[in-house]
C-alpha positions in Angstrom: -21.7 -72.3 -22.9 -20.7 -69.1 -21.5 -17.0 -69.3 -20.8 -15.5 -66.6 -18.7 -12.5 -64.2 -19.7 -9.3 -66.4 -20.1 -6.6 -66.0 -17.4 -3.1 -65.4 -18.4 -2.0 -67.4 -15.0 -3.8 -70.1 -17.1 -0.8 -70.4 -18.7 1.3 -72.2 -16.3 0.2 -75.5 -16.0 -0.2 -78.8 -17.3 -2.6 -79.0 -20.2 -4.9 -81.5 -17.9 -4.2 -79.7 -14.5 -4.9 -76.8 -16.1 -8.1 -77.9 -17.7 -9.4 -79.4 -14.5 -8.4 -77.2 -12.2 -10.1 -73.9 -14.3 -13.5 -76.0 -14.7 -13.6 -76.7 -11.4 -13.3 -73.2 -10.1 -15.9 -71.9 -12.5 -18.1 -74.7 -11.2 -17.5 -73.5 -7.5 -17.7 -70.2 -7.9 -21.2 -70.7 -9.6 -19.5 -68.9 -13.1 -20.9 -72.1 -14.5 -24.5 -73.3 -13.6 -26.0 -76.4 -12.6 -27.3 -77.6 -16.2 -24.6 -76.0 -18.3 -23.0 -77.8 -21.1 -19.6 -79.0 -21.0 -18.1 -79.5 -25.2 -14.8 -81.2 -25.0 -13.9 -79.8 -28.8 -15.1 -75.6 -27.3 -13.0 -76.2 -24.2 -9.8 -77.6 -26.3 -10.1 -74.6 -28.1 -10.7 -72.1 -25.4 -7.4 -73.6 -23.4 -5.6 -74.3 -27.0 -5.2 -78.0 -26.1 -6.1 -81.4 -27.8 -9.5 -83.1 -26.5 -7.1 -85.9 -25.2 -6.3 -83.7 -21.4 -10.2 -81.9 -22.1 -11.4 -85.6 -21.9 -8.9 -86.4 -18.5 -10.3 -83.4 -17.4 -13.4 -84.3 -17.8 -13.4 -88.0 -16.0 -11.5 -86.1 -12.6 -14.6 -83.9 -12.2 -17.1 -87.2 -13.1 -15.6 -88.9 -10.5 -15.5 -86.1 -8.1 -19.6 -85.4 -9.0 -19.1 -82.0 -10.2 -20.0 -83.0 -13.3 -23.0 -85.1 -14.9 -22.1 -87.4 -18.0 -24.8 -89.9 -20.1 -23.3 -91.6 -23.1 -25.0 -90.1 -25.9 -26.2 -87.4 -23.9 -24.6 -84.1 -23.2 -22.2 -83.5 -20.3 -23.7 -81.4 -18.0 -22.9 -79.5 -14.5 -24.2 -81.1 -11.6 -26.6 -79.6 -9.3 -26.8 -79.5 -5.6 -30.0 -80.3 -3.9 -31.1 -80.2 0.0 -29.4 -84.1 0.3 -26.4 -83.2 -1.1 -26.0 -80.8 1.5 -26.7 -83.4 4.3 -24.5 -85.7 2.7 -21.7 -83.3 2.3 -21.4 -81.6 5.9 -22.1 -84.7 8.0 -18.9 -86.6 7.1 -17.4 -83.7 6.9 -18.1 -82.4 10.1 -16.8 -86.1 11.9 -13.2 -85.6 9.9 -12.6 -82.4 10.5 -13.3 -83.3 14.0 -11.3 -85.5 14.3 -8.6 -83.8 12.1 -8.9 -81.0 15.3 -8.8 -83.8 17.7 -5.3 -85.0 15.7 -3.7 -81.6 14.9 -3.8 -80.2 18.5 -1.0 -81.8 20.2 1.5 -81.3 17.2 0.2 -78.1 15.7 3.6 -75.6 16.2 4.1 -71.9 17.2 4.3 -71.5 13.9 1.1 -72.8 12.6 -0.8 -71.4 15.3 0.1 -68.1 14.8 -0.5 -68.6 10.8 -4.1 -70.0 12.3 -4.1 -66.2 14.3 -3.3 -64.5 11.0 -5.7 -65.8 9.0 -8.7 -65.5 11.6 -7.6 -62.0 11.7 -7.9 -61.7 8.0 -11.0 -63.4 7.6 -12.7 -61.5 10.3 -11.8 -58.5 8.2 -13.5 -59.8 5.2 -16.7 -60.8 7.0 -16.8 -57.2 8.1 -16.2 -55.7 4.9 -18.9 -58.0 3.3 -15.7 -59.8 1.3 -17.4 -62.8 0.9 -14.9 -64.4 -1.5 -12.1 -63.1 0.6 -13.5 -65.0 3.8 -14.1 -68.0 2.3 -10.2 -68.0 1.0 -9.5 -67.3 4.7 -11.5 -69.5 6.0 -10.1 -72.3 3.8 -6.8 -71.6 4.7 -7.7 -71.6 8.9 -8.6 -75.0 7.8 -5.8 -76.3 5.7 -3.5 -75.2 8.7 -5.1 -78.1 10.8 -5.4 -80.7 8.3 -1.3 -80.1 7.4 -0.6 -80.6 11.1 -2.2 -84.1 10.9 -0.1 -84.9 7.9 -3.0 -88.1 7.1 -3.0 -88.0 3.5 -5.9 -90.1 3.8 -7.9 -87.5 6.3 -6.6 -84.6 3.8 -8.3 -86.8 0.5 -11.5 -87.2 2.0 -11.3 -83.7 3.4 -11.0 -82.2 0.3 -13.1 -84.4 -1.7 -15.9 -83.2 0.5 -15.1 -79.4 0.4 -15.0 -79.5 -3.3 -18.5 -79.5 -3.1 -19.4 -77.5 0.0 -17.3 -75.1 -1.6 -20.1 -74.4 -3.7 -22.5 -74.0 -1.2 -20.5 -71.8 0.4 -19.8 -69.2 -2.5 -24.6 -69.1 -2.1 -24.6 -68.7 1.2 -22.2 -67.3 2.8 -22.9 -63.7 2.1 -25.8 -64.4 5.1 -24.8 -61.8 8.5 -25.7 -64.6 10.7 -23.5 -67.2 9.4 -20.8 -65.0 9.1 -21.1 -63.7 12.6 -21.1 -67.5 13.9 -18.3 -68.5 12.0 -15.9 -66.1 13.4 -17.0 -66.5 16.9 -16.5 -70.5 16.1 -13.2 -70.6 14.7 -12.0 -68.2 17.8 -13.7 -71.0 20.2 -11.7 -73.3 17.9 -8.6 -71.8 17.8 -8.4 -71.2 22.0 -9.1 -75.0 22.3 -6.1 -75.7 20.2 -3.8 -73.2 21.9 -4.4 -74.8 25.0 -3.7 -78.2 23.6 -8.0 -79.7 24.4 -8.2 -82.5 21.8 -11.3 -83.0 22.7 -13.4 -79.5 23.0 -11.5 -79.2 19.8 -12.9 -81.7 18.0 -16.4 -81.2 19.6 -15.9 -77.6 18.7 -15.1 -78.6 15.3 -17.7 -80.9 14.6 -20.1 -78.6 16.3 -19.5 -75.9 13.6 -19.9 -77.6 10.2 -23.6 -79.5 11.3 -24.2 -75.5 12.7 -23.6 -74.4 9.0 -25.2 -77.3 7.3 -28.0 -76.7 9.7 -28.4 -73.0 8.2 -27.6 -73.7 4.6 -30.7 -76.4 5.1 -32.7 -73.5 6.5 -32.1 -71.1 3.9 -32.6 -73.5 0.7 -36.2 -74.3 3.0 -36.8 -70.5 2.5 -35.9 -70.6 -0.8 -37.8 -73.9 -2.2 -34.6 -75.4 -3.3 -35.6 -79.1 -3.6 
C-alpha cells in the first residue's frame, strides 16, 4: 500500500480521529485507489498507534462506504461507479435545497459577506486552474449555509453525502465547463439569498447539484466508467 509522506500536523489529534480522518482524505483526494489495501498492523505503524483506534478507524469509514470489508478477505477502498453518482447528488441536491430554503431568512451580514469572500476566492482558483483550491472554496460557500440552518440532522446527512461526492469532485472538476457553471450558479445562489428568496434559493440550489451530477454522468459516459 502506497502510503503518502507523513504530516507533522498529524500530530495533533486523537489517535482514532487522527487515523480516520488522514484515511479519509487520502481516499478523497484519490492518493488512495479504489482497490487498495487497507492493513490495520502497516497503518498502526505508520501513525505509531495500537491496531485498537486503526480498527475504530476502520469501522467509521465501513459505515460511511469509503471503505470495503469481507471477513477473511482483505479490506479494500471502495470504488465509485455511474450509480453511486446518482445516488449521491440526488439526495443531496433536495437537502441542500432545502438547507438554502432554511438559511435564507437567518443567514447574517456576517455570513453573507463570508459567502462574498469565499465566492471571490473560489472564482480566483477556477481561473487559475486551482482545482483543489476551488473545491476548498467551494466547500466552505457551502458550509456557510448549512451553519445558518443550525439542523444538526440536515448538517449529518449533508456531510455524509459530500464525503463521497467529494471524491468525484477531486476527477472532475478540473473540467472548464463545470467550473464556469459553478461560479455563475453560486452567484445566482448567493443574490437569491441576499434578497432573502427562500424559494429561487432552494430551486437555485437544487438546480446546481442534478446540473453537476448531470455532467459528472456525462463525462464517466465518455470515459466507459461502468
Amino acid at each position: 500500500m502506497p502510503i503518502p509522506k507523513k504530516d507533522s500536523a498529524l500530530q495533533r489529534k486523537s489517535a482514532k480521529d487522527l487515523v480516520y480522518e488522514t484515511l479519509c482524505d487520502w481516499i478523497i483526494r484519490g492518493e488512495m485507489m479504489p482497490g487498495e489495501k487497507l492493513l490495520d498492523t502497516e497503518l498502526a505503524a505508520y501513525f505509531n498507534v495500537s491496531r485498537t483506534p486503526v480498527r475504530e478507524a476502520l469501522q467509521m469509514l465501513e459505515t460511511q462506504k469509503l471503505i470495503k470489508v469481507t471477513p477473511g478477505r482483505a479490506t479494500t477502498v471502495a470504488g465509485v461507479d455511474k450509480n453511486d453518482i446518482e445516488k449521491c447528488y440526488r439526495p443531496l441536491a433536495e437537502i441542500q435545497g432545502l438547507a438554502a430554503r432554511l438559511a435564507a431568512p437567518r443567514l447574517t451580514e456576517a455570513q453573507l459577506a463570508r459567502m462574498e469572500e469565499v465566492q471571490m476566492g473560489f472564482e480566483e482558483a477556477c481561473r487559475a486552474d486551482q482545482a483543489e483550491k476551488a473545491i476548498h472554496c467551494d466547500n466552505k460557500f457551502h458550509e456557510v449555509i448549512l451553519r445558518a440552518v443550525d439542523n444538526e440532522y440536515i448538517m449529518e446527512f449533508s456531510h455524509m453525502l459530500l464525503l463521497h461526492v467529494q471524491r468525484i469532485k477531486y476527477h472532475y472538476f478540473h473540467r472548464d465547463m463545470l467550473r464556469k457553471t459553478s461560479v455563475e450558479h453560486h452567484r445566482d445562489i448567493l443574490k437569491a439569498l441576499y434578497d432573502r428568496d427562500a424559494d429561487l434559493a432552494a430551486e437555485l440550489m437544487r438546480s446546481h447539484w442534478l446540473y453537476v451530477m448531470e455532467r459528472c454522468l456525462r463525462e464517466v459516459e465518455v470515459e466507459g466508467v461502468q
